[in-house]
LUMTORSE-479091 format. One record per atom (N, C-alpha, C): x, y, z. Coordinates in steps of 0.05 Angstrom, whole numbers, padded with zeros to 5 digits, always signed. Layout:
BEGIN
XYZ/...
This chain:
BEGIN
+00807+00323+00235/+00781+00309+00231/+00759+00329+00225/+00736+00323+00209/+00720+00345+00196/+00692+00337+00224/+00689+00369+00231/+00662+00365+00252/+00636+00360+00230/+00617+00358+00249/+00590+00356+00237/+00584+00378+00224/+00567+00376+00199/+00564+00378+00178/+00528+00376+00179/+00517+00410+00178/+00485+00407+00174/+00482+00417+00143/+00468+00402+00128/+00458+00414+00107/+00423+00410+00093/+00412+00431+00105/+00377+00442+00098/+00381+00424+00061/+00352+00414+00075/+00342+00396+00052/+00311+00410+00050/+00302+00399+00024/+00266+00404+00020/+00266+00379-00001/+00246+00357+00011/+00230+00341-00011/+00215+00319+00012/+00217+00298-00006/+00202+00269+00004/+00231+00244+00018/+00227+00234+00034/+00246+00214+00039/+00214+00183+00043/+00219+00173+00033/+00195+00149+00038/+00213+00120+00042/+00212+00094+00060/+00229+00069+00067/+00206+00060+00049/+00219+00030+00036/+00210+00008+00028/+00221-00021+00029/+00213-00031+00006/+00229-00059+00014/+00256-00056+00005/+00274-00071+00011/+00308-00070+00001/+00296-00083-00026/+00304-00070-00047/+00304-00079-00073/+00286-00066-00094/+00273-00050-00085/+00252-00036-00099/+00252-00007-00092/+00275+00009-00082/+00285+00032-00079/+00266+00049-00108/+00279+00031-00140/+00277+00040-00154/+00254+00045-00155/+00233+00029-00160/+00203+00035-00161/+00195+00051-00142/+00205+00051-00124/+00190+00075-00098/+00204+00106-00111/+00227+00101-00120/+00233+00134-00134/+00213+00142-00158/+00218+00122-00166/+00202+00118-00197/+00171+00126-00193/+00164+00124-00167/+00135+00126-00165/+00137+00156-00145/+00147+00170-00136/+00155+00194-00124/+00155+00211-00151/+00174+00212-00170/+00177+00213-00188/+00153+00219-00212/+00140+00214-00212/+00116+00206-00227/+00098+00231-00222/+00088+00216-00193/+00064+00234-00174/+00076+00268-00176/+00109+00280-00171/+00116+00303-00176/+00115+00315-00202/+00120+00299-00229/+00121+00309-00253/+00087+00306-00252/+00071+00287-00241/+00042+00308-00245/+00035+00329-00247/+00044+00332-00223/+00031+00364-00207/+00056+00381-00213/+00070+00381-00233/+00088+00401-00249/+00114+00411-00213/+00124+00392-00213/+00133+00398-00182/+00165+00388-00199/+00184+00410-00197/+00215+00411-00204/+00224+00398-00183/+00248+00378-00190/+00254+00365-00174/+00273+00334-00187/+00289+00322-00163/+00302+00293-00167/+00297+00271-00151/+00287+00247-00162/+00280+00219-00156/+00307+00217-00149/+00316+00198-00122/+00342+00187-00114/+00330+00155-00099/+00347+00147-00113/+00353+00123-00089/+00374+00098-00100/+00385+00081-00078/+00400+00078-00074/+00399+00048-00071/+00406+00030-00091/+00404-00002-00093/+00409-00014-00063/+00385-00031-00045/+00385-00051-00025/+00392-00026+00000/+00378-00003-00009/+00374+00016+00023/+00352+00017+00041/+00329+00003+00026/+00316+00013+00027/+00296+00039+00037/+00310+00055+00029/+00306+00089+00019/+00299+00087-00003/+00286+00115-00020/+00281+00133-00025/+00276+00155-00034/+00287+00178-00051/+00276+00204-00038/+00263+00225-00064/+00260+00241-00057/+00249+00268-00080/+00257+00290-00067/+00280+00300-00081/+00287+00334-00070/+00281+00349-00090/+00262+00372-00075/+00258+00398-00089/+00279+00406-00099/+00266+00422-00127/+00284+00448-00128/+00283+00468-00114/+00259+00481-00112/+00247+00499-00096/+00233+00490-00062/+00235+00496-00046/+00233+00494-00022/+00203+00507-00016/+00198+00522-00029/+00167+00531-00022/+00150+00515-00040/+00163+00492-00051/+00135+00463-00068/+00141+00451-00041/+00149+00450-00016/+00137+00427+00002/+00115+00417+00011/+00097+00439+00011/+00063+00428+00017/+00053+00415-00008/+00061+00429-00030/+00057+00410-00065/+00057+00386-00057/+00089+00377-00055/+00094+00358-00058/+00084+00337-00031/+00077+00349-00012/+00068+00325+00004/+00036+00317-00006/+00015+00343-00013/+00000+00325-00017/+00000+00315-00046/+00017+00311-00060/+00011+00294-00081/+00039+00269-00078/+00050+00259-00054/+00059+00245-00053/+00053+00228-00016/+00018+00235-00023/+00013+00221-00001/+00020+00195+00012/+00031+00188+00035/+00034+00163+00044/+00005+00135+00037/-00009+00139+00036/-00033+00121+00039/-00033+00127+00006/-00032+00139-00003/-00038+00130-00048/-00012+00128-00055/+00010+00115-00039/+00037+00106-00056/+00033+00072-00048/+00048+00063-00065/+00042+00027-00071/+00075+00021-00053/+00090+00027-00069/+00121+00012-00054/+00128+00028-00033/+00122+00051-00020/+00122+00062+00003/+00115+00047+00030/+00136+00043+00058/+00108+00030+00077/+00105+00066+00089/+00118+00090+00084/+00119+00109+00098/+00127+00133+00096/+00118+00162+00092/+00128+00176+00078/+00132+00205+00101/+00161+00218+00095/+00161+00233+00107/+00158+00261+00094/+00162+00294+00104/+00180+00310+00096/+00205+00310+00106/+00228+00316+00088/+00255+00314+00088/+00258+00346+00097/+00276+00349+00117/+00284+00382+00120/+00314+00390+00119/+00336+00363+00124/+00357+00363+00123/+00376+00336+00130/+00397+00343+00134/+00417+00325+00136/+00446+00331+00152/+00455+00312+00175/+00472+00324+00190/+00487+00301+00186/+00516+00301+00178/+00538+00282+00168/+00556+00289+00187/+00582+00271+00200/+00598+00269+00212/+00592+00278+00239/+00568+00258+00251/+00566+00262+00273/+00589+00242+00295/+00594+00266+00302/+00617+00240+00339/+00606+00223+00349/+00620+00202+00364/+00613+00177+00361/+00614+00187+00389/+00619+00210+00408/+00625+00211+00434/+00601+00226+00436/+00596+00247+00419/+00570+00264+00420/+00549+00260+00403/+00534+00243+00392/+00515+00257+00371/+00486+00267+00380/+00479+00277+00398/+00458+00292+00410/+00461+00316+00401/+00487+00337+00408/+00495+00355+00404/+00489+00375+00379/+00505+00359+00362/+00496+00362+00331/+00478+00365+00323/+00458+00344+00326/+00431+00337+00313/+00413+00368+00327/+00422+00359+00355/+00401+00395+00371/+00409+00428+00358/+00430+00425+00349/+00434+00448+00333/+00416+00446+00308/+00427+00426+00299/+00415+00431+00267/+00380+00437+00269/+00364+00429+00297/+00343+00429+00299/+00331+00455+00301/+00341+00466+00325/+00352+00493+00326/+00351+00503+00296/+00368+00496+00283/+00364+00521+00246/+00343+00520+00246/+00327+00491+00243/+00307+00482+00228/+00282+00499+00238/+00282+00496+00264/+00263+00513+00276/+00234+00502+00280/+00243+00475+00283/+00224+00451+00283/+00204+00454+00308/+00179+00447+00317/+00165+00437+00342/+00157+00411+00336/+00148+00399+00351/+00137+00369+00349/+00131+00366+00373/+00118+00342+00369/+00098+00334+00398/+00108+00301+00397/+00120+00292+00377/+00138+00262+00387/+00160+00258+00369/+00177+00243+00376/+00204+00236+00364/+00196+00207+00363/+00216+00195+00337/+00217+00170+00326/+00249+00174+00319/+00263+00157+00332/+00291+00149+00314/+00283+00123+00300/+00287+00125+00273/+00287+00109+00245/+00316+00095+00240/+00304+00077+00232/+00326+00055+00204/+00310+00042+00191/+00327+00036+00159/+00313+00031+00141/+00318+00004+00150/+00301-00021+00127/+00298-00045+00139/+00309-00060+00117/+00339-00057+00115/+00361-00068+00095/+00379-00080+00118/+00402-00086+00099/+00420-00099+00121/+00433-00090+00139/+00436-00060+00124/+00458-00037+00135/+00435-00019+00149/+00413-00022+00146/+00396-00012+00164/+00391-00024+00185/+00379-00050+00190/+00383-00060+00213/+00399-00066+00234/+00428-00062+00225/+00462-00058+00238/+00448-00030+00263/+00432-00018+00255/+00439+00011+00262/+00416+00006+00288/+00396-00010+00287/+00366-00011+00306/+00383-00005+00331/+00399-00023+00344/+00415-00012+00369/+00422+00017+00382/+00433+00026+00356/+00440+00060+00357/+00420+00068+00355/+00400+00064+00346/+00369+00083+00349/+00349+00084+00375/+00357+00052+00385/+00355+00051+00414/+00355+00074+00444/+00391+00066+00426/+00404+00082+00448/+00406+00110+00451/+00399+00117+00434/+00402+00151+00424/+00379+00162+00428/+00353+00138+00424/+00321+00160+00434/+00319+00165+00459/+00327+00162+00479/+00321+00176+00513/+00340+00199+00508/+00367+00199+00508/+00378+00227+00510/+00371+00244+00496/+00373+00238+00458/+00346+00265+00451/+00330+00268+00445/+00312+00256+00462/+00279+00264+00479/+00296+00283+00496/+00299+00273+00518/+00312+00296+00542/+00321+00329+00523/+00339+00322+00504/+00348+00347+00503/+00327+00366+00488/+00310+00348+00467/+00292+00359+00454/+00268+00373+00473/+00261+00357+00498/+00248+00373+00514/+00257+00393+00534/+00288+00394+00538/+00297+00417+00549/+00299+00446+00530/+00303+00433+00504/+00312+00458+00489/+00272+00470+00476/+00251+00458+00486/+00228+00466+00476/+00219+00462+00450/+00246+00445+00446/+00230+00426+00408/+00210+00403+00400/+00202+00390+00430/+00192+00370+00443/+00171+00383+00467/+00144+00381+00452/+00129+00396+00470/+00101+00387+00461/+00082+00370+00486/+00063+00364+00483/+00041+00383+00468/+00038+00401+00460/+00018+00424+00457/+00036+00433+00423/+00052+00420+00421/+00054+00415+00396/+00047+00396+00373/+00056+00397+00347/+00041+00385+00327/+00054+00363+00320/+00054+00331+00303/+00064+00332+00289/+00095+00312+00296/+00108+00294+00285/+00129+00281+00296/+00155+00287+00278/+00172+00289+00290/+00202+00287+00277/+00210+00257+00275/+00221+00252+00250/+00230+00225+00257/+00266+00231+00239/+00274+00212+00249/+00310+00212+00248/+00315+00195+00240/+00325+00198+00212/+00331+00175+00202/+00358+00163+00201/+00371+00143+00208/+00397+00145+00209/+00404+00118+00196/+00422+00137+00172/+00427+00123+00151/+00458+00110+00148/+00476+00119+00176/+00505+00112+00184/+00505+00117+00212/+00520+00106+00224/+00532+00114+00247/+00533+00144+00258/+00545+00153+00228/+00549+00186+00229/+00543+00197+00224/+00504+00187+00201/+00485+00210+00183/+00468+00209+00197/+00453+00223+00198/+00417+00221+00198/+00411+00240+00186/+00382+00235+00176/+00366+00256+00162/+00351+00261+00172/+00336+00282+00173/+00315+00305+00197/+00289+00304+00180/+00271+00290+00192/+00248+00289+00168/+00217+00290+00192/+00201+00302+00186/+00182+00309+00200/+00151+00306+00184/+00138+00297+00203/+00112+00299+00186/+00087+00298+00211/+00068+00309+00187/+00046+00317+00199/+00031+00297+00214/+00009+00304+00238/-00015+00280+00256/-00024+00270+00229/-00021+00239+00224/-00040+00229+00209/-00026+00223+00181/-00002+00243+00176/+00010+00241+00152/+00026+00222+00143/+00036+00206+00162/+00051+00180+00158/+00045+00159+00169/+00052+00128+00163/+00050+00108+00187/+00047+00104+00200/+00029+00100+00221/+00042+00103+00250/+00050+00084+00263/+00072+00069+00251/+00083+00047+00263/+00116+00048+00258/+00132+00053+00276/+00165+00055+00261/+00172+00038+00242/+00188+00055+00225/+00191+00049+00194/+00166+00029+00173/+00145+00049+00181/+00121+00031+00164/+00114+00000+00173/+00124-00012+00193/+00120-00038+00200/+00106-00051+00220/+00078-00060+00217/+00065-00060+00243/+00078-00081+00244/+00084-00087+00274/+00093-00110+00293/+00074-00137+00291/+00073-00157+00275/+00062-00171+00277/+00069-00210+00288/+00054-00215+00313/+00063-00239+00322/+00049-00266+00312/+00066-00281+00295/+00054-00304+00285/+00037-00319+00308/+00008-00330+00294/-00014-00339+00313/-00006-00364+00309/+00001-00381+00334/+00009-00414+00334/-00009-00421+00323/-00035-00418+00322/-00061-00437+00312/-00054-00435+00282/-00056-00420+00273/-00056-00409+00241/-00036-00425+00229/-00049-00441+00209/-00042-00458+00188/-00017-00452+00165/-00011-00426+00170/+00010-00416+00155/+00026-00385+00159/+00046-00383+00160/+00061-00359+00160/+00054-00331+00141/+00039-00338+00119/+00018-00328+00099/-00001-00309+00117/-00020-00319+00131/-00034-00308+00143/-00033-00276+00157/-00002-00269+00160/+00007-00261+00177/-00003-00224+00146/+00002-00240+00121/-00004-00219+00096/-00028-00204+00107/-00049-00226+00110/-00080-00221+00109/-00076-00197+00132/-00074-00214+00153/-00073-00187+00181/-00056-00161+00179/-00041-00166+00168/-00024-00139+00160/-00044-00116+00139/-00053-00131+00117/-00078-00115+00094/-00089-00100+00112/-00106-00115+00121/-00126-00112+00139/-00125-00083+00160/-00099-00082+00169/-00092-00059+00180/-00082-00036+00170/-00065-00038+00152/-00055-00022+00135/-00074-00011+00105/-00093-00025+00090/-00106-00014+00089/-00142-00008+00089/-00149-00013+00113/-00171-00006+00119/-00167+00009+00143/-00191+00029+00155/-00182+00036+00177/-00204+00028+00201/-00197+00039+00226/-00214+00032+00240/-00241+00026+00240/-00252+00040+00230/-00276+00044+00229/-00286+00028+00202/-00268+00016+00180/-00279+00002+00161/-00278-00034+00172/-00258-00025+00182/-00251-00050+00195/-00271-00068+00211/-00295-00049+00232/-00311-00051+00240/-00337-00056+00220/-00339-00048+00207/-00362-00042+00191/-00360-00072+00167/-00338-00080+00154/-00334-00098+00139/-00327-00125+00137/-00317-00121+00167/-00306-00154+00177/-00329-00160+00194/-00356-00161+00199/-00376-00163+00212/-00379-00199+00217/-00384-00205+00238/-00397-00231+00243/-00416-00243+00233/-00423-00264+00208/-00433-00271+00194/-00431-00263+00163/-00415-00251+00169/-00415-00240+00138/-00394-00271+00114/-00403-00271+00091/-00399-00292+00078/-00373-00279+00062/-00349-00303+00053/-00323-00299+00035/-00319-00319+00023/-00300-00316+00008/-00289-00337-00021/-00262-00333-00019/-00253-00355-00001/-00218-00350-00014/-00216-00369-00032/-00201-00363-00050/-00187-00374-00074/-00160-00381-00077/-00150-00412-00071/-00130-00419-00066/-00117-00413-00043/-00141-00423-00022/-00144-00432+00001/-00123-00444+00021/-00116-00466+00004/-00097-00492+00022/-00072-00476+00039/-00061-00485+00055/-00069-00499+00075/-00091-00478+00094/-00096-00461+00083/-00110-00433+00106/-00107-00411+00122/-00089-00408+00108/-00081-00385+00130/-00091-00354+00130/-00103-00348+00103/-00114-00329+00099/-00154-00334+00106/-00159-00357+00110/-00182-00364+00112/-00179-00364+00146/-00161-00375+00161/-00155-00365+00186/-00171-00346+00196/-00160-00317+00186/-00155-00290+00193/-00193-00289+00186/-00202-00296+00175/-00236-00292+00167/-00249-00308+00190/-00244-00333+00194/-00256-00349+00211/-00254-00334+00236/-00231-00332+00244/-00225-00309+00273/-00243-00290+00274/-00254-00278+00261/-00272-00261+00261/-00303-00262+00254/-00300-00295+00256/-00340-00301+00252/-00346-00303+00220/-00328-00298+00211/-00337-00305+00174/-00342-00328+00169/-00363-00335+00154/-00361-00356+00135/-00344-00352+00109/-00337-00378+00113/-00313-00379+00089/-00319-00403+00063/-00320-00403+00039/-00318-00425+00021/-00286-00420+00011/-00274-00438+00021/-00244-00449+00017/-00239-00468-00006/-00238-00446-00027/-00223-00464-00059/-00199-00474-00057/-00196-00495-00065/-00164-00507-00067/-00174-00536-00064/-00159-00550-00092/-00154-00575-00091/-00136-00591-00058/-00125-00574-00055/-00107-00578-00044/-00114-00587-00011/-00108-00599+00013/-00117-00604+00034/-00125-00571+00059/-00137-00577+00073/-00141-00555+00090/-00129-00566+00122/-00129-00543+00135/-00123-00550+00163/-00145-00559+00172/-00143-00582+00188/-00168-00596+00201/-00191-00577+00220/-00174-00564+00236/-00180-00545+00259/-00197-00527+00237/-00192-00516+00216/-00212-00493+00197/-00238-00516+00200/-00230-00530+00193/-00252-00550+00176/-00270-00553+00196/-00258-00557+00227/-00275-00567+00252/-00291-00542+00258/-00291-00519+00243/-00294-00496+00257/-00331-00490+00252/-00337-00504+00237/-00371-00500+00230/-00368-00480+00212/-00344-00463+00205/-00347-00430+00185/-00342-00434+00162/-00330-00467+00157/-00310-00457+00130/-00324-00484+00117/-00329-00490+00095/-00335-00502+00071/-00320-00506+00054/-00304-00538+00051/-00279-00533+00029/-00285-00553+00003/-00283-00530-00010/-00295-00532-00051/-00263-00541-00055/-00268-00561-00069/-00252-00572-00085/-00246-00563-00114/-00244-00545-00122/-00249-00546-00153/-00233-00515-00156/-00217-00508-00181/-00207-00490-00195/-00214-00468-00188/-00203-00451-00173/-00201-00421-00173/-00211-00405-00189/-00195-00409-00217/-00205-00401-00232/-00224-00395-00253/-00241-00420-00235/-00270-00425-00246/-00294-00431-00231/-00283-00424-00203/-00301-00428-00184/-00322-00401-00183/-00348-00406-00186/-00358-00378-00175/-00383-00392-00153/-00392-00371-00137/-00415-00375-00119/-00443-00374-00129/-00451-00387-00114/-00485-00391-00119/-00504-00357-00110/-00486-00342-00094/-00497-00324-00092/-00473-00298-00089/-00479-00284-00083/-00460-00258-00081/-00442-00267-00049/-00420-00251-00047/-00411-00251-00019/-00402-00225-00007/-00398-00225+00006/-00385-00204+00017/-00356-00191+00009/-00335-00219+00013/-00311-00216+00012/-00302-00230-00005/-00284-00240-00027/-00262-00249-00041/-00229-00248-00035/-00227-00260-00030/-00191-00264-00026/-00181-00283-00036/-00155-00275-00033/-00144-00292-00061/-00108-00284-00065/-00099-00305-00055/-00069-00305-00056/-00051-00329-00074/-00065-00331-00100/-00053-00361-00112/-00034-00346-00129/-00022-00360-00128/+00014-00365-00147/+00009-00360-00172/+00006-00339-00183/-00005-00343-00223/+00003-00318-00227/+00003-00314-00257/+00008-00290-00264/-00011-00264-00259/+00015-00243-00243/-00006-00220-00238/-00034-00210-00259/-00026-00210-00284/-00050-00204-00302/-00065-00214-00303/-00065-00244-00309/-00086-00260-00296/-00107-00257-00271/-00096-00265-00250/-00106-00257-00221/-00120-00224-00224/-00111-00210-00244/-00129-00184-00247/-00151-00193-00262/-00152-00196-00283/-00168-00203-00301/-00190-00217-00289/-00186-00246-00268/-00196-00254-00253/-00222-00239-00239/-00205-00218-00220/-00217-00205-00199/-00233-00185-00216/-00228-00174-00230/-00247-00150-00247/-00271-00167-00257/-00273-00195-00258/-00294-00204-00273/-00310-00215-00248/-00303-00213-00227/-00319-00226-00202/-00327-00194-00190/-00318-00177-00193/-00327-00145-00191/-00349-00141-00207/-00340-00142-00229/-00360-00129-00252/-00393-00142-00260/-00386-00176-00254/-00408-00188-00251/-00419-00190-00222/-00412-00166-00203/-00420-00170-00172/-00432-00188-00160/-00405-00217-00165/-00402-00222-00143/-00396-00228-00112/-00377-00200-00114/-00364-00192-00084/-00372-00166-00089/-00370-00157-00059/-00369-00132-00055/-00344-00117-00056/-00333-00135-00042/-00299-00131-00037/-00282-00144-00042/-00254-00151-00054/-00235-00167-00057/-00216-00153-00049/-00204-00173-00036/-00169-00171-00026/-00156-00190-00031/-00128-00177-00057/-00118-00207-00067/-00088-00194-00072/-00067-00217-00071/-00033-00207-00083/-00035-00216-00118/-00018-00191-00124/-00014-00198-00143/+00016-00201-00149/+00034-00227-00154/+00061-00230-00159/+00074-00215-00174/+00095-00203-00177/+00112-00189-00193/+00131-00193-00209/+00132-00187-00237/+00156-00209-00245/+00182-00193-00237/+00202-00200-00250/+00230-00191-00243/+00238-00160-00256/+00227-00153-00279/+00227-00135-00291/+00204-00120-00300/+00201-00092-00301/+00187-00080-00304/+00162-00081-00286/+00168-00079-00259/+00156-00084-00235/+00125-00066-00237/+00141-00034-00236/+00113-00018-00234/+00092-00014-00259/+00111-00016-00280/+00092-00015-00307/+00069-00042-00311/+00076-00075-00290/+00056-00090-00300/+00035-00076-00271/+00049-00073-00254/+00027-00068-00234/+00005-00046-00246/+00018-00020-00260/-00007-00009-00269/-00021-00012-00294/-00010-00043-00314/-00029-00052-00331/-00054-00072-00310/-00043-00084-00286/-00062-00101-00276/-00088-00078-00266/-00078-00059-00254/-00097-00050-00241/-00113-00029-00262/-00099-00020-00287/-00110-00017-00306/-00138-00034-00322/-00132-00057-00306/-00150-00076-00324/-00178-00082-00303/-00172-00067-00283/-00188-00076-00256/-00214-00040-00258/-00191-00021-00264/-00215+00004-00271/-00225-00002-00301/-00227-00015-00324/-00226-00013-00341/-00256-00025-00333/-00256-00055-00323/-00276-00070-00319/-00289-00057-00305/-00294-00037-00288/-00306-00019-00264/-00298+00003-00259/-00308+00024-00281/-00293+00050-00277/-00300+00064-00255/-00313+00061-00227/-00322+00067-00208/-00307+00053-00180/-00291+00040-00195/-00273+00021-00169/-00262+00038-00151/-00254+00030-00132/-00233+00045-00112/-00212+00027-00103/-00189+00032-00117/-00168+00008-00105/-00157+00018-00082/-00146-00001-00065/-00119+00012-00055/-00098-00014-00056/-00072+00003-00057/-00056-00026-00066/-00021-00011-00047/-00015-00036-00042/+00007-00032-00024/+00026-00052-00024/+00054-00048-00022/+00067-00068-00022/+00081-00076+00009/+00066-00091+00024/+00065-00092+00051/+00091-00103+00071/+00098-00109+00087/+00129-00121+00102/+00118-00152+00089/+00105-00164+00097/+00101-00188+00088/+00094-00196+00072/+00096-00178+00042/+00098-00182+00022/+00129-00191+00018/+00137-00204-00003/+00155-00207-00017/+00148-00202-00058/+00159-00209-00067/+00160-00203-00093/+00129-00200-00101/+00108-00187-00090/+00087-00174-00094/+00078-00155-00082/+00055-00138-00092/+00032-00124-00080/+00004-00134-00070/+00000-00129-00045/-00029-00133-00043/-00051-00109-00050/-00076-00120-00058/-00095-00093-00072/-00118-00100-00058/-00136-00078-00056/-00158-00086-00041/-00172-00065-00057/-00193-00075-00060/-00214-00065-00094/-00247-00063-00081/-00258-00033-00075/-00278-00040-00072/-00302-00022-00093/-00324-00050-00092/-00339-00036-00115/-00366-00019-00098/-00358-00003-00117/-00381+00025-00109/-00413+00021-00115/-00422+00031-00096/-00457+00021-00108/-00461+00047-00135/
């Protein structure tokens, strides 16, 4: 029987959704032939993995910052890759992994055991369980695990008998295992939808915008509204809301004194005055819904919009960057950020703000 097996890696390992492997290489890929960085896009149909290995081992600082976690779209999370330990024992795998750590010559100040969030990834959450107390223990006996250190190791384990050794900097990745904040559907909330908005919201704004933008009294426009669930997530927080959609609303919004529900076309609804916020999650074609939003930008009136844009079946990343193409075009001063979130499905959400 063949023992474990370490073999030293250098590049990017980043999780996404099962099915879009491709675009997350494709977009790794991209960002490295920028910045003239030698190297191979990998991944692997319904893993959701992954990866970019160097040629050279001294482009790892290159390549992380030009394959930052927070400016990749199908990424929820990006690591550095340092290696790979195969044919680990099913009686031992602590053992192994502490050597190979040992080569590596790693410190850290926290451990994460990982799985990707595929089918054959989630088989494994149990084993990742069970395996983080013993090496924590060993990692802090052997001095690889040490508060006064930097920085987290995370373990990715891609079999029973692989994992990959991937580490990254305070601040450099997610900080939620495998890119996924934990989020608990709110019984009140009118729809399972909602659950998008609160996820945006966290993932990309940060604390402190968060504070500053979701303010109490501040005025919004969702667009294709019905039943509410993204108007929800506003009301919860003291917004006034004008709720577009032909369509019916939840009574409870309606009872709420915040929300105002316009009857009339989305796509032709505009306000009597400027607002704060725009949102906007209706069913249409992504180009459209861009086209849309650049002209409620450009004629300011929002400050901010946060909207999905659907994806067709083919040629996923190329329409995403004609839409958002069409969004700097209208506002060459924009600042997007755009992400393809856990509670996304066959879209991205983008959050577009215009600059004074």
């Amino acid at each position: 029987m063949t023992g474990p097996a370490f073999t030293p890696a250098a590049g990017r390992i980043v999780l996404c959704r099962a099915g879009f492997e491709g675009e997350a290489a494709g977009e790794l890929g991209t960002r490295a032939a920028a910045a003239q960085i030698a190297g191979f896009a990998r991944a692997s149909a319904g893993s959701g993995i992954a990866s970019f290995e160097l040629h050279d081992p001294a482009e790892r600082s290159t390549l992380t910052q030009a394959t930052c976690w927070r400016d990749l779209i199908f990424a929820r999370t990006a690591w550095d890759l340092r290696g790979r330990v195969q044919n680990l024992p099913a009686r031992d795998r602590v053992a192994p992994l502490l050597e190979a750590l040992h080569m590596l010559q790693l410190r850290v100040s926290a451990l994460q055991l990982e799985h990707a969030d595929s089918d054959a990834g989630r088989e494994l959450s149990g084993l990742a369980r069970a395996l983080t107390a013993p090496l924590c223990g060993a990692l802090r006996c052997a001095g690889i695990l040490h508060p006064e250190a930097a920085g987290t190791l995370h373990v990715l384990l891609t079999a029973g008998d692989t994992a990959w050794l991937c580490a990254a900097a305070p601040g450099a990745a997610a900080p939620w295992p495998g890119g996924i904040p934990r989020l608990r559907f709110p019984s009140a909330a009118p729809s399972r939808s909602t659950l998008k908005l609160e996820e945006a919201f966290l993932v990309l704004m940060n604390e402190d915008e968060r504070t500053r933008w979701l303010q109490p009294g501040m005025r919004a426009v969702d667009l294709g509204a019905a039943p509410g669930g993204w108007t929800w997530q506003l009301v919860r927080r003291s917004i006034r809301v004008a709720a577009v959609d032909n369509g019916p609303m939840q009574p409870a919004l309606l009872d709420s004194g915040l929300v105002e529900h316009v009857r009339a076309d989305g796509f032709r609804y505009r306000p009597a005055q400027p607002v704060d916020w725009l949102v906007c999650d209706m069913v249409e074609q992504p180009r459209r819904i861009a086209q849309l939003l650049a002209q409620w930008l450009a004629e300011g009136r929002c400050r901010r919009a946060l909207f999905n844009l659907k994806l067709p079946m083919k040629k996923r990343r190329e329409e995403v960057q004609l839409c958002l193409g069409l969004l700097r075009d209208a506002l060459p001063d924009i600042e997007l950020r755009a992400r393809q979130l856990y509670h996304d499905r066959e879209e991205i959400t983008v959050l577009a703000l215009s600059r004074p």
